[in-house]
HTML snippet that shows the backbone in 3Dmol.js (N, CA, C, O; Angstrom):
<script src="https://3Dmol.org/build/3Dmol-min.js"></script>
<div id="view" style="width:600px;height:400px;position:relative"></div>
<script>
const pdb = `
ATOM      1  N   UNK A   1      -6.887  20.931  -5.774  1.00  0.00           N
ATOM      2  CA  UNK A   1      -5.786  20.094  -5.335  1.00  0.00           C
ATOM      3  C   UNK A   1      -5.001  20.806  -4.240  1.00  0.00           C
ATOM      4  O   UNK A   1      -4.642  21.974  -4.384  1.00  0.00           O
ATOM      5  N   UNK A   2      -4.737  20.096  -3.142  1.00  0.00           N
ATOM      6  CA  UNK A   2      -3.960  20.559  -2.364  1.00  0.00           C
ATOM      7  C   UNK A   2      -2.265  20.778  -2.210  1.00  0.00           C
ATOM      8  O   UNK A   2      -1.650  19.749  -2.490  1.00  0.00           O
ATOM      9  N   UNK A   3      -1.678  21.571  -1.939  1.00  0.00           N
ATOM     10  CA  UNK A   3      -0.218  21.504  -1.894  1.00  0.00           C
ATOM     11  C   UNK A   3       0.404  19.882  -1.943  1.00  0.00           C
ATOM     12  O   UNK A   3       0.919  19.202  -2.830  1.00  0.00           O
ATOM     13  N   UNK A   4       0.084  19.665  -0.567  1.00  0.00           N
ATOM     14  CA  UNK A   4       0.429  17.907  -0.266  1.00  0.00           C
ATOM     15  C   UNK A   4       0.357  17.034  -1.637  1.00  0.00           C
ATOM     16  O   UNK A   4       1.266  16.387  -2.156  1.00  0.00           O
ATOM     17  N   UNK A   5      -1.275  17.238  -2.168  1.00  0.00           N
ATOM     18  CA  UNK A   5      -0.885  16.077  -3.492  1.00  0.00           C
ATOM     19  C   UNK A   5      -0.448  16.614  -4.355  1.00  0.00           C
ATOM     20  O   UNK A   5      -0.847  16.120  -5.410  1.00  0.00           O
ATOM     21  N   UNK A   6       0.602  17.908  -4.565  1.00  0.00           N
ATOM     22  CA  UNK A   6       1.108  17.785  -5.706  1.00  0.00           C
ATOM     23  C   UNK A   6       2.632  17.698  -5.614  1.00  0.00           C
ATOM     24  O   UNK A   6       3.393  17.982  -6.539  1.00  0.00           O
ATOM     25  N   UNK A   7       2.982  17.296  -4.457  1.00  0.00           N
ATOM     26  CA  UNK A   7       4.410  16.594  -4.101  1.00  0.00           C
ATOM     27  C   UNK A   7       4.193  14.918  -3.360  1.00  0.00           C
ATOM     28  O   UNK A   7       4.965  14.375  -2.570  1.00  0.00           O
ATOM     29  N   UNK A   8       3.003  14.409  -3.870  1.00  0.00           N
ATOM     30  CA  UNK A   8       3.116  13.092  -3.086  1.00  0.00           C
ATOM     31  C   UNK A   8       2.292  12.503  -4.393  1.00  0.00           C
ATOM     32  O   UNK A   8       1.497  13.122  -5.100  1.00  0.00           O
ATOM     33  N   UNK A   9       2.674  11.254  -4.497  1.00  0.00           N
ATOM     34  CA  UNK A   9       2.030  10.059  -5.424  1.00  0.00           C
ATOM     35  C   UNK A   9       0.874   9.657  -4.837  1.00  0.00           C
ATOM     36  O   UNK A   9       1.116   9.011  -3.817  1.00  0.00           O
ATOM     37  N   UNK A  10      -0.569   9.806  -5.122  1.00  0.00           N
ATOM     38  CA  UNK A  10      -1.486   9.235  -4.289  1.00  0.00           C
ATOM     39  C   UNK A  10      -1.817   7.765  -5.455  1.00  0.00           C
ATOM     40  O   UNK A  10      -1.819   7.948  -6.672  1.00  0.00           O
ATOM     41  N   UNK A  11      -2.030   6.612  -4.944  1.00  0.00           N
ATOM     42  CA  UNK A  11      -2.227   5.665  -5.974  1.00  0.00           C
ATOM     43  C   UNK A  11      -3.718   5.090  -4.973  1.00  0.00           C
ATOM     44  O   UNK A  11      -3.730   4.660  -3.820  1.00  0.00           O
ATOM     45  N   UNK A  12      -4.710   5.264  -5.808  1.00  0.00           N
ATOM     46  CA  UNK A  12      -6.131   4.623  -5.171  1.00  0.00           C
ATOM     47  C   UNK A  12      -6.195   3.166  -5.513  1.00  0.00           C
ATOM     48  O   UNK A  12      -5.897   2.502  -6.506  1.00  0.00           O
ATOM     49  N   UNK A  13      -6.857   2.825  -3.937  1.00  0.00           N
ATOM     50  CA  UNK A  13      -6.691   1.677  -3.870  1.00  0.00           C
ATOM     51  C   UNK A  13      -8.244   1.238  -2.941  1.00  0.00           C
ATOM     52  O   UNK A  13      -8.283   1.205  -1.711  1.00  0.00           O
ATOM     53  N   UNK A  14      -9.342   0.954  -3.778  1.00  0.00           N
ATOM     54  CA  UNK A  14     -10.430   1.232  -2.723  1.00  0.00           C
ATOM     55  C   UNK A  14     -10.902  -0.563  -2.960  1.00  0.00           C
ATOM     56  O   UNK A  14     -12.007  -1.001  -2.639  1.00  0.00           O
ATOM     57  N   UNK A  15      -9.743  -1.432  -3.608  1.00  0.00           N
ATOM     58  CA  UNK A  15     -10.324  -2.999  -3.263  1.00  0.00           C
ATOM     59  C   UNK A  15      -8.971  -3.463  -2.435  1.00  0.00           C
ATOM     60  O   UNK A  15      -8.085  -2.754  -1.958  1.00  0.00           O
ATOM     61  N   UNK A  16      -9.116  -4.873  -2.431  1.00  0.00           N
ATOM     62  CA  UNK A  16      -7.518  -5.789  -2.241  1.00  0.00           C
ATOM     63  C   UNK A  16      -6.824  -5.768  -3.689  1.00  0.00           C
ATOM     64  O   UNK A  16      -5.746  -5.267  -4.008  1.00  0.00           O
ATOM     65  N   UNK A  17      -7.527  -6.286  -4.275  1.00  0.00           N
ATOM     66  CA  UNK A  17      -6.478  -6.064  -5.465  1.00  0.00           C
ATOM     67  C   UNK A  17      -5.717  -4.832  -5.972  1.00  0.00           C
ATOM     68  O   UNK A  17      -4.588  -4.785  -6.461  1.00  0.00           O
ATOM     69  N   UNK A  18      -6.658  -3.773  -5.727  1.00  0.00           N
ATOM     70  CA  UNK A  18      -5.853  -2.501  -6.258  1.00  0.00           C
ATOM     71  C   UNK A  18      -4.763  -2.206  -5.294  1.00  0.00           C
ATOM     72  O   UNK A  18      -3.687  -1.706  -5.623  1.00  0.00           O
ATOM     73  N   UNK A  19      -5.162  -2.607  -3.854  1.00  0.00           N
ATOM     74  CA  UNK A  19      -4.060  -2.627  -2.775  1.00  0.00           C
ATOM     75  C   UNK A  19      -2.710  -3.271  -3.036  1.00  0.00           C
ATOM     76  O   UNK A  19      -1.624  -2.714  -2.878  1.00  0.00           O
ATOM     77  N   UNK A  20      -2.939  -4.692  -3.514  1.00  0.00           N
ATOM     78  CA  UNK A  20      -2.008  -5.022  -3.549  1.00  0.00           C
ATOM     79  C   UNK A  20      -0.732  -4.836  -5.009  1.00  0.00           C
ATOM     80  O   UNK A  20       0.445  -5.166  -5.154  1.00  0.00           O
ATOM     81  N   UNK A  21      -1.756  -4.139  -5.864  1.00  0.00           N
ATOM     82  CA  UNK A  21      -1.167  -3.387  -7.284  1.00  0.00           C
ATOM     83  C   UNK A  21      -0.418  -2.398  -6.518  1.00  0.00           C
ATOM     84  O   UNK A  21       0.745  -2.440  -6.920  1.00  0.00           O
ATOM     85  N   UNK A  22      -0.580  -1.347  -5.409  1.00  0.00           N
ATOM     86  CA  UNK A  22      -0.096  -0.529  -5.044  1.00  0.00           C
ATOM     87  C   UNK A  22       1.505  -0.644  -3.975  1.00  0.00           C
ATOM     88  O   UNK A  22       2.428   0.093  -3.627  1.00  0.00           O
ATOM     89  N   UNK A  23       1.087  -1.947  -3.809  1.00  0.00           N
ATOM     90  CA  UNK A  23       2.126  -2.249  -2.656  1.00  0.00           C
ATOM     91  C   UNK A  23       3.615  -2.902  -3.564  1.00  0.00           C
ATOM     92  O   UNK A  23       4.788  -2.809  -3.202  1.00  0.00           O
ATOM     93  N   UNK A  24       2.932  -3.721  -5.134  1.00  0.00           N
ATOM     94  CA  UNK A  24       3.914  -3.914  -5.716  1.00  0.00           C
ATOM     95  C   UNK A  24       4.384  -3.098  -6.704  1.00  0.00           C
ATOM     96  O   UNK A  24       5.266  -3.442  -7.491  1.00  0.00           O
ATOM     97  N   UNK A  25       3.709  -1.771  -6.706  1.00  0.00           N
ATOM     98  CA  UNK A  25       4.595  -0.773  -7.522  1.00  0.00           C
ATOM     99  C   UNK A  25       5.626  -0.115  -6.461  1.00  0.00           C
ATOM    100  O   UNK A  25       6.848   0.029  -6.496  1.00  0.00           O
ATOM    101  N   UNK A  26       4.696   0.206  -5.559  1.00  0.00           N
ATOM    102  CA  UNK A  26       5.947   0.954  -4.490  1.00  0.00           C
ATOM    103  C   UNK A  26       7.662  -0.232  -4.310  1.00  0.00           C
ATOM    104  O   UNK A  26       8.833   0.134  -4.217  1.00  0.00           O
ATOM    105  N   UNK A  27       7.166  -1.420  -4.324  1.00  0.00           N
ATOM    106  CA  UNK A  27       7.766  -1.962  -3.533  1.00  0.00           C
ATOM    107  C   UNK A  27       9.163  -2.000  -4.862  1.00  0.00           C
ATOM    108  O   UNK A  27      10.390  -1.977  -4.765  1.00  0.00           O
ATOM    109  N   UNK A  28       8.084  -2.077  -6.197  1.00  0.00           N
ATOM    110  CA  UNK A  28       9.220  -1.860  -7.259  1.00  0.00           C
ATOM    111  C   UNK A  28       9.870  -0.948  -7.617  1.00  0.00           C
ATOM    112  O   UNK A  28      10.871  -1.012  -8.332  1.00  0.00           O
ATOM    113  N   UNK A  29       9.347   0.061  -7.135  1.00  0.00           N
ATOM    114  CA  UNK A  29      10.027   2.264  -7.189  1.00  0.00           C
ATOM    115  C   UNK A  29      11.140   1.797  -6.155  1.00  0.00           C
ATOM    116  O   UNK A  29      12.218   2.233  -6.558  1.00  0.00           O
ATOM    117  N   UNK A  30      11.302   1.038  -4.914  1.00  0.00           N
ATOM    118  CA  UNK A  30      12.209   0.722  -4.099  1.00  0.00           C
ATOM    119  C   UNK A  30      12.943  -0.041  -4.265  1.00  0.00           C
ATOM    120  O   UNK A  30      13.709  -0.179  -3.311  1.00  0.00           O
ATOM    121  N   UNK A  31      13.170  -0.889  -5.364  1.00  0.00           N
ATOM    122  CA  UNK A  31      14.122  -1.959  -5.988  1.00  0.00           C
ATOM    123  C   UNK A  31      14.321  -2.689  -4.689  1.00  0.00           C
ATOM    124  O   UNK A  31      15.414  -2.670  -4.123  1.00  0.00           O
ATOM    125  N   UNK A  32      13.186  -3.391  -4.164  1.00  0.00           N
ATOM    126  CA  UNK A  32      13.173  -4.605  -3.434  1.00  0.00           C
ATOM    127  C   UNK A  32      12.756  -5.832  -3.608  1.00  0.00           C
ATOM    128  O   UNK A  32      11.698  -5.826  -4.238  1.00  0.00           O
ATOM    129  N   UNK A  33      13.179  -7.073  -3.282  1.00  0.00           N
ATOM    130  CA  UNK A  33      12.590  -7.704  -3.986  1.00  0.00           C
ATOM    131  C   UNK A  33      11.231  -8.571  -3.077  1.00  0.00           C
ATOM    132  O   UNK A  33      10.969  -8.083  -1.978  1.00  0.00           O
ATOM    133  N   UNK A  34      10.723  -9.325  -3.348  1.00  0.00           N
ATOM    134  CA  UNK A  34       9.776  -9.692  -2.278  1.00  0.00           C
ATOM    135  C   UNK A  34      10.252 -10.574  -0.749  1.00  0.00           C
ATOM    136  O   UNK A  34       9.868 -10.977   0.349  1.00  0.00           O
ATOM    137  N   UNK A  35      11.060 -10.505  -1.430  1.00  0.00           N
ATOM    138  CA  UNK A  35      11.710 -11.416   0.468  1.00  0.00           C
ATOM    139  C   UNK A  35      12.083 -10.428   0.911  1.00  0.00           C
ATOM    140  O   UNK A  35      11.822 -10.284   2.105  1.00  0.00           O
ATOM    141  N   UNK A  36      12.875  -9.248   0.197  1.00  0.00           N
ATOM    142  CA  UNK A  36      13.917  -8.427   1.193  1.00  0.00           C
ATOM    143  C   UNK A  36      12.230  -7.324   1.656  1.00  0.00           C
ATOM    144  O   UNK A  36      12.235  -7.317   2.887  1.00  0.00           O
ATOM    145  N   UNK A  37      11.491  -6.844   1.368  1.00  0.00           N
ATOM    146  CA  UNK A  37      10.412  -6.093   1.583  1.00  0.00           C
ATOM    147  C   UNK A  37      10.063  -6.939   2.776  1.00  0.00           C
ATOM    148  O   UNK A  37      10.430  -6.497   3.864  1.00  0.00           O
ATOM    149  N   UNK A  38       9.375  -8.150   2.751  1.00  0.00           N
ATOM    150  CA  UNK A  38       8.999  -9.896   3.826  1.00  0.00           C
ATOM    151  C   UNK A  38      10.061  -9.570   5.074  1.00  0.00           C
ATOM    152  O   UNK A  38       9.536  -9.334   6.162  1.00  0.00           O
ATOM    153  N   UNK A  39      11.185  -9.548   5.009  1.00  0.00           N
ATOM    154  CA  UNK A  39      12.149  -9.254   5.905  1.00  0.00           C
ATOM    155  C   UNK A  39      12.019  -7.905   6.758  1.00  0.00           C
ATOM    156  O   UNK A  39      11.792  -7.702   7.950  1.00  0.00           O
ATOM    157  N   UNK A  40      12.184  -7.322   5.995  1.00  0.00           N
ATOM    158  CA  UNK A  40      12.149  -6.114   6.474  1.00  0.00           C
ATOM    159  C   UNK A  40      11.042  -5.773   7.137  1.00  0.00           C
ATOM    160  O   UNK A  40      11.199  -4.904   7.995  1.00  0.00           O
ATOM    161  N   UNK A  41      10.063  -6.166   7.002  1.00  0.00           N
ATOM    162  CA  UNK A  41       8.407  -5.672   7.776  1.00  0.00           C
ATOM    163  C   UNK A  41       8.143  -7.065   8.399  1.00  0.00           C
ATOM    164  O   UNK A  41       7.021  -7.531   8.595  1.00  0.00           O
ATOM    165  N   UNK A  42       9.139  -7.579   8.643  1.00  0.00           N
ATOM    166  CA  UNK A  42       8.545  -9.086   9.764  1.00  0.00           C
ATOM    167  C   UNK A  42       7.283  -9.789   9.157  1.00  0.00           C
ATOM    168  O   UNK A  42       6.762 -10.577   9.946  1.00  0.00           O
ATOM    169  N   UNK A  43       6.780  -9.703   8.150  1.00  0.00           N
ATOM    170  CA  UNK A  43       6.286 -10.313   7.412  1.00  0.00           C
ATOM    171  C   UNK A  43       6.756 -11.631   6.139  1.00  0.00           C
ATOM    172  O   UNK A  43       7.577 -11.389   5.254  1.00  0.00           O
ATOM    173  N   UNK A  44       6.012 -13.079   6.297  1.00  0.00           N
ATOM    174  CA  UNK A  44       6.339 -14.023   5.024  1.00  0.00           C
ATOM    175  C   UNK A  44       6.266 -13.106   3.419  1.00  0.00           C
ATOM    176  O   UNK A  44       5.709 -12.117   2.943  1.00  0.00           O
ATOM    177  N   UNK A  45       7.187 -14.143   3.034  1.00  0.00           N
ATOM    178  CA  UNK A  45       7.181 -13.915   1.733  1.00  0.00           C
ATOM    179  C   UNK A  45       6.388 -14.230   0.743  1.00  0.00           C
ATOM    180  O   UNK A  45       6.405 -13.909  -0.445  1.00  0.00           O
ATOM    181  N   UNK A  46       5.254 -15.308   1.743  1.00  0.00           N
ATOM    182  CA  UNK A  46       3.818 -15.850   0.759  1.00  0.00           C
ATOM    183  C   UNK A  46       2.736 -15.023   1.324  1.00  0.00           C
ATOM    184  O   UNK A  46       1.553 -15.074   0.988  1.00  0.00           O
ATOM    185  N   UNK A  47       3.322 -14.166   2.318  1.00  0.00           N
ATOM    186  CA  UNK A  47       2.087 -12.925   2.677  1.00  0.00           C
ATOM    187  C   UNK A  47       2.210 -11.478   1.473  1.00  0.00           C
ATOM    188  O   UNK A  47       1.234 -10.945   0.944  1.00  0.00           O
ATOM    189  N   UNK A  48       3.733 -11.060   1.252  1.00  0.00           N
ATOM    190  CA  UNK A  48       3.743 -10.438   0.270  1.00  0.00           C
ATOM    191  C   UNK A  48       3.485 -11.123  -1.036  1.00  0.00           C
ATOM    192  O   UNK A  48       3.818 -10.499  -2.044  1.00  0.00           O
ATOM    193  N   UNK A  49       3.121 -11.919  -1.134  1.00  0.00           N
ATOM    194  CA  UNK A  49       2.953 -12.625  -2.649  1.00  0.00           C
ATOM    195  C   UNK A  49       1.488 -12.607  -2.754  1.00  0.00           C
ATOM    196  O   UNK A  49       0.910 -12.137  -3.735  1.00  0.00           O
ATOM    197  N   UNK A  50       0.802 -13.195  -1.592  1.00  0.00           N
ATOM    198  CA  UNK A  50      -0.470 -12.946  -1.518  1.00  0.00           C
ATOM    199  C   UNK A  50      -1.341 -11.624  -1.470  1.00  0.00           C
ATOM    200  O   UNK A  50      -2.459 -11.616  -1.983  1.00  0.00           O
ATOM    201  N   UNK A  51      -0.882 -10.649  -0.926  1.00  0.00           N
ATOM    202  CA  UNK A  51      -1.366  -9.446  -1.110  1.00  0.00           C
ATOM    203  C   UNK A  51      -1.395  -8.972  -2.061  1.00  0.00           C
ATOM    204  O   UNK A  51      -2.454  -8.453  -2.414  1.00  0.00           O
ATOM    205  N   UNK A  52       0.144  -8.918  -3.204  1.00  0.00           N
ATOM    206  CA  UNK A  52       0.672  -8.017  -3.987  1.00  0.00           C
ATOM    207  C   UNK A  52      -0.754  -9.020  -5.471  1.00  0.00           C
ATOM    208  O   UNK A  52      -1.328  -8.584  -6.469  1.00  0.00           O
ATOM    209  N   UNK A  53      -0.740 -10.125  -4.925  1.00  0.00           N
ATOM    210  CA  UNK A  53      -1.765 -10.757  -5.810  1.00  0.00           C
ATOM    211  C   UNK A  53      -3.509 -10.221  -5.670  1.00  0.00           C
ATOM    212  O   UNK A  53      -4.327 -10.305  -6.586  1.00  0.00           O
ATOM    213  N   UNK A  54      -3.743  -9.745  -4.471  1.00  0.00           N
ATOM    214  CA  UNK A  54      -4.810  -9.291  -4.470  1.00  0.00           C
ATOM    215  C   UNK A  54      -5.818 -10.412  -3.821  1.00  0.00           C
ATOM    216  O   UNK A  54      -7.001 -10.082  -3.906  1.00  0.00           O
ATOM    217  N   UNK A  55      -5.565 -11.704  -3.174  1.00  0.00           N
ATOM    218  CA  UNK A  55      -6.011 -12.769  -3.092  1.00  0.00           C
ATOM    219  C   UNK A  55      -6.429 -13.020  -1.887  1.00  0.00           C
ATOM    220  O   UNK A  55      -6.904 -14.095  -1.520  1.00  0.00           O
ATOM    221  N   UNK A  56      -6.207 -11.630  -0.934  1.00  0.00           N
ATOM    222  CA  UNK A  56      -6.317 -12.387   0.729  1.00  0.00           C
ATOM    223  C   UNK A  56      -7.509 -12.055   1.329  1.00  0.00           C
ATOM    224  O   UNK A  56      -7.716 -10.841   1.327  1.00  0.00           O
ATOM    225  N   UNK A  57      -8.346 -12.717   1.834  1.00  0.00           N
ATOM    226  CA  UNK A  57      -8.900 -12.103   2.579  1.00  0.00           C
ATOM    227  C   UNK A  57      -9.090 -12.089   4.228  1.00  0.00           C
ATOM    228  O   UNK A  57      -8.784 -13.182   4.705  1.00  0.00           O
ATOM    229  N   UNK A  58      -9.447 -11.283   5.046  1.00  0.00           N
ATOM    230  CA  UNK A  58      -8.732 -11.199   6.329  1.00  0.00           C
ATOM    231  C   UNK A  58      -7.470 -10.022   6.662  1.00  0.00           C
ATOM    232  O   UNK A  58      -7.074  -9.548   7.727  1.00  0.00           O
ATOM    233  N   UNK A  59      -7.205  -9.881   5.756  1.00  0.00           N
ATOM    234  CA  UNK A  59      -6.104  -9.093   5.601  1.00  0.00           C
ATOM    235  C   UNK A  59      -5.324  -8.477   7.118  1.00  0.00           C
ATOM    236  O   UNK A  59      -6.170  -7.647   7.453  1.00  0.00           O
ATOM    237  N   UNK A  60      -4.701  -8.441   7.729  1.00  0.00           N
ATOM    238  CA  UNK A  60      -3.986  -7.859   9.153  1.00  0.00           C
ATOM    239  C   UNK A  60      -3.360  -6.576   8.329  1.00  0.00           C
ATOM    240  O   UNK A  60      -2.428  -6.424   7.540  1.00  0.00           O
ATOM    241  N   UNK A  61      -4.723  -5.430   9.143  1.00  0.00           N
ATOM    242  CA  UNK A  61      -3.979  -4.217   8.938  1.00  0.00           C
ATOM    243  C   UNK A  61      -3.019  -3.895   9.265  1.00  0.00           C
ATOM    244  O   UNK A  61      -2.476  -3.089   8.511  1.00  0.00           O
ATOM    245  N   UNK A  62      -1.946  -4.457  11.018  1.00  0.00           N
ATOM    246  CA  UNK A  62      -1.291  -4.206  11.222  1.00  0.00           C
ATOM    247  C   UNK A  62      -0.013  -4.951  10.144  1.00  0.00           C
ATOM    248  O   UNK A  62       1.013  -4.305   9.934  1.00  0.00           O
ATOM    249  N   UNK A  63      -0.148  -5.932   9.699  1.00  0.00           N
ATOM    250  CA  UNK A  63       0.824  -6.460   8.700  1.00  0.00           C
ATOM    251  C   UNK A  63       1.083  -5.318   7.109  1.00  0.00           C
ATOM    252  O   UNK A  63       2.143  -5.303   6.484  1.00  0.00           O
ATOM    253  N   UNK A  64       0.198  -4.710   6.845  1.00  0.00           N
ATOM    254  CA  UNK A  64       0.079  -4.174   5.874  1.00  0.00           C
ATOM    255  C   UNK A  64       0.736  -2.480   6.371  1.00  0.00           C
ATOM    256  O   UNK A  64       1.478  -1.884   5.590  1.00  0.00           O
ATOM    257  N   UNK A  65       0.327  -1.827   7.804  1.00  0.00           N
ATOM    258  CA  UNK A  65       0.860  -0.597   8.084  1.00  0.00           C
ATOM    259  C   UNK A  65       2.869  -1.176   7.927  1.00  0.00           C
ATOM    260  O   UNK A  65       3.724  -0.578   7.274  1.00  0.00           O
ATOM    261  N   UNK A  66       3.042  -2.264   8.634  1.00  0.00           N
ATOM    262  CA  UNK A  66       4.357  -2.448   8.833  1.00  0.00           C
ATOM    263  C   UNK A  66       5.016  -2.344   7.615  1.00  0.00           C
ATOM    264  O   UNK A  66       6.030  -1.666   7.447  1.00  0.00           O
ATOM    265  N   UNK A  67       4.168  -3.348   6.323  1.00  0.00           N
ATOM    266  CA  UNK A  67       4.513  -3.190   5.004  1.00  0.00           C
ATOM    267  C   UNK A  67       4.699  -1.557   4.135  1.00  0.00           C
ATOM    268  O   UNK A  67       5.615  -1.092   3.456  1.00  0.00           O
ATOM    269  N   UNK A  68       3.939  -1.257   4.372  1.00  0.00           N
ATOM    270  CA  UNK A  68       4.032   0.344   4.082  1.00  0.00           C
ATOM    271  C   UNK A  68       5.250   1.082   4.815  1.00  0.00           C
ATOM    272  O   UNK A  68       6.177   1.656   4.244  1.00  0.00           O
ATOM    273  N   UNK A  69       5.074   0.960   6.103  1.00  0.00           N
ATOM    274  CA  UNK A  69       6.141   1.797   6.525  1.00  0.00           C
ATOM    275  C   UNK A  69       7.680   1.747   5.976  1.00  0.00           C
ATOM    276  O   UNK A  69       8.494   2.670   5.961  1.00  0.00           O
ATOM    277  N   UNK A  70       7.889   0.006   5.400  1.00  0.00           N
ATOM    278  CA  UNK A  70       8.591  -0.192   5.105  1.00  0.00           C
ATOM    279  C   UNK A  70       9.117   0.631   3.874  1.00  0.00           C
ATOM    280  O   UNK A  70      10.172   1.265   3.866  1.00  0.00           O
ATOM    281  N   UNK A  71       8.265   0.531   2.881  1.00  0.00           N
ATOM    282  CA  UNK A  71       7.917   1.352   1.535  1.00  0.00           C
ATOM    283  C   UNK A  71       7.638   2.996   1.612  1.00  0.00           C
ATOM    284  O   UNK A  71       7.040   3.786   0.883  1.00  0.00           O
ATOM    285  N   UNK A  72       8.451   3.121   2.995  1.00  0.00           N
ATOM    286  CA  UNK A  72       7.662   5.078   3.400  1.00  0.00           C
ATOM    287  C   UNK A  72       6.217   5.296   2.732  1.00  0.00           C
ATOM    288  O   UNK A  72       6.123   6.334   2.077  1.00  0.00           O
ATOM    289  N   UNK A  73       5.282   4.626   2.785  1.00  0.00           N
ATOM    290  CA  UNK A  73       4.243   4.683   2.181  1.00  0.00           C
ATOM    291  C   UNK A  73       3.054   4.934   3.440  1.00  0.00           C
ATOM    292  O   UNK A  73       3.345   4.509   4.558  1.00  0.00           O
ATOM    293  N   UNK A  74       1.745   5.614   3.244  1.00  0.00           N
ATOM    294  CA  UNK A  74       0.957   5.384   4.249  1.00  0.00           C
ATOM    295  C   UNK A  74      -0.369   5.514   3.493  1.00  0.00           C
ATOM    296  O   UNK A  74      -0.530   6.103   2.424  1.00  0.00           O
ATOM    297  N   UNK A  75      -1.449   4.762   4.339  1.00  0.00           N
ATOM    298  CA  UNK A  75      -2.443   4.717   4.326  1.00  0.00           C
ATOM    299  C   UNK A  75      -2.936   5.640   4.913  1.00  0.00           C
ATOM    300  O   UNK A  75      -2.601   5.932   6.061  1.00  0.00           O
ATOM    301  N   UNK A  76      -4.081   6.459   4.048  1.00  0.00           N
ATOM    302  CA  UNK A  76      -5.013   7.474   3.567  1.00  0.00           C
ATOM    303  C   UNK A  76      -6.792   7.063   3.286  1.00  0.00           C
ATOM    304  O   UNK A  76      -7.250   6.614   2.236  1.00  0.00           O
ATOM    305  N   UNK A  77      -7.474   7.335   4.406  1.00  0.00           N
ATOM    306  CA  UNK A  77      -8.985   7.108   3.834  1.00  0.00           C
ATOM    307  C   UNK A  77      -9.324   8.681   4.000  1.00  0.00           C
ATOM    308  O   UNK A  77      -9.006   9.566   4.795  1.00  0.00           O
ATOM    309  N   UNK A  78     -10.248   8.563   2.679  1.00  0.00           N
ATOM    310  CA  UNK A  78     -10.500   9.773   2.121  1.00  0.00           C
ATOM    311  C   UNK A  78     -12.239   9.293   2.445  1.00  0.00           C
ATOM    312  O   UNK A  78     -12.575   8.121   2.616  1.00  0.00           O
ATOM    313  N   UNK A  79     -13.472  10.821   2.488  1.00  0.00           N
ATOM    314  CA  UNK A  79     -14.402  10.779   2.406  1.00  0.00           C
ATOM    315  C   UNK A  79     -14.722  10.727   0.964  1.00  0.00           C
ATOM    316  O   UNK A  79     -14.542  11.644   0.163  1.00  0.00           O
ATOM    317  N   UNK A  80     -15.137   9.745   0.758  1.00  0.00           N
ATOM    318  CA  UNK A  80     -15.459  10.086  -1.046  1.00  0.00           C
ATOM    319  C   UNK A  80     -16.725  10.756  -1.758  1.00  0.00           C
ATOM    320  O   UNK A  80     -16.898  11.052  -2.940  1.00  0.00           O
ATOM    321  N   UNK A  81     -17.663  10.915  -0.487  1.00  0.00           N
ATOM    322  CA  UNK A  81     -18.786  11.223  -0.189  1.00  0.00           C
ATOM    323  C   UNK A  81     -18.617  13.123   0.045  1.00  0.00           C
ATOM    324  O   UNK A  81     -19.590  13.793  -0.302  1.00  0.00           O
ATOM    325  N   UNK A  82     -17.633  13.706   0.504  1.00  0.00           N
ATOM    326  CA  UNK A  82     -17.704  14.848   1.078  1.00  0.00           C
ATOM    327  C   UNK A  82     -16.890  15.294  -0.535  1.00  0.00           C
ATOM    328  O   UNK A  82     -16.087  14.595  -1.153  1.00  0.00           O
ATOM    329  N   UNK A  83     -17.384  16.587  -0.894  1.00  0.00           N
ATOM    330  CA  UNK A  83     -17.048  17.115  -1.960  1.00  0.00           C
ATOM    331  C   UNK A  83     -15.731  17.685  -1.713  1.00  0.00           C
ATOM    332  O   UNK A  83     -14.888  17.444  -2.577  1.00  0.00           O
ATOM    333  N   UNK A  84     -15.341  18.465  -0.611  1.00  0.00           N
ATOM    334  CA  UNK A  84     -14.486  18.937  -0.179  1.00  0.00           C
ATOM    335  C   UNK A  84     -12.780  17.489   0.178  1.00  0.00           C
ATOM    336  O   UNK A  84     -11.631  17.851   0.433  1.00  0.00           O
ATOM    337  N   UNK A  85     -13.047  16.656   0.110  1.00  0.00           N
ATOM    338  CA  UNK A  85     -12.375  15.949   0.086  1.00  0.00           C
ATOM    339  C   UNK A  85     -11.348  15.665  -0.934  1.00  0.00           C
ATOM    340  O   UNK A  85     -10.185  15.313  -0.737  1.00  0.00           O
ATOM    341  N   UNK A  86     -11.946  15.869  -2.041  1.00  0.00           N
ATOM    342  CA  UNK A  86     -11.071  15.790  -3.586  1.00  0.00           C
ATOM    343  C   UNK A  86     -10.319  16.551  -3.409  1.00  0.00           C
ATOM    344  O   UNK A  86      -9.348  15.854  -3.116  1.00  0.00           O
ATOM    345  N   UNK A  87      -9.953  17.699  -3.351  1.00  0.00           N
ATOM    346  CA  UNK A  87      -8.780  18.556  -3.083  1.00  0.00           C
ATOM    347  C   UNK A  87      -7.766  18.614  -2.418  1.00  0.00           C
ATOM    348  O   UNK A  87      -7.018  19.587  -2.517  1.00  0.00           O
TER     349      UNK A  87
END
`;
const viewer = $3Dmol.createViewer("view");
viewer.addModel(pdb, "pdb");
viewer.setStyle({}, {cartoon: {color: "spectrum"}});
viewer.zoomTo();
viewer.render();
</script>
């Protein structure tokens, strides 16, 4: 394990659904609610409903970085393939 993950929450998320499990825990560690999160990242409130459901497909990465940023959160692809990666 590296320094980094043992001061950061990593929550895996390798479908949409687990994505959007991840976006509504953060979004709930932030006591926001789904409009004020929608607002805040220039995003609808049936786009956060739809994600946090796991239901979209097409998905706009750039809608989802904005969503995160919102949530100080970021997206992480890991080699899952390289052994050296787990750490």
């Amino acid at each position: 394990m590296s320094a980094y993950a043992d001061i950061v929450d990593t929550i895996n998320a390798r479908t949409l659904p687990q994505l959007g499990l991840a976006i509504r825990r953060l979004r709930k560690r932030r006591h926001l609610s789904q409009a004020d999160l929608a607002q805040r990242a220039g995003v609808s409130r049936q786009w956060v409903i739809t994600v946090e459901q796991g239901r979209t497909h097409g998905l706009e990465v750039g809608h989802v970085m904005r969503v995160l940023d919102e949530l100080d959160a970021s997206l992480t692809v890991r080699d899952d393939l390289d052994p050296d990666a787990a750490r």
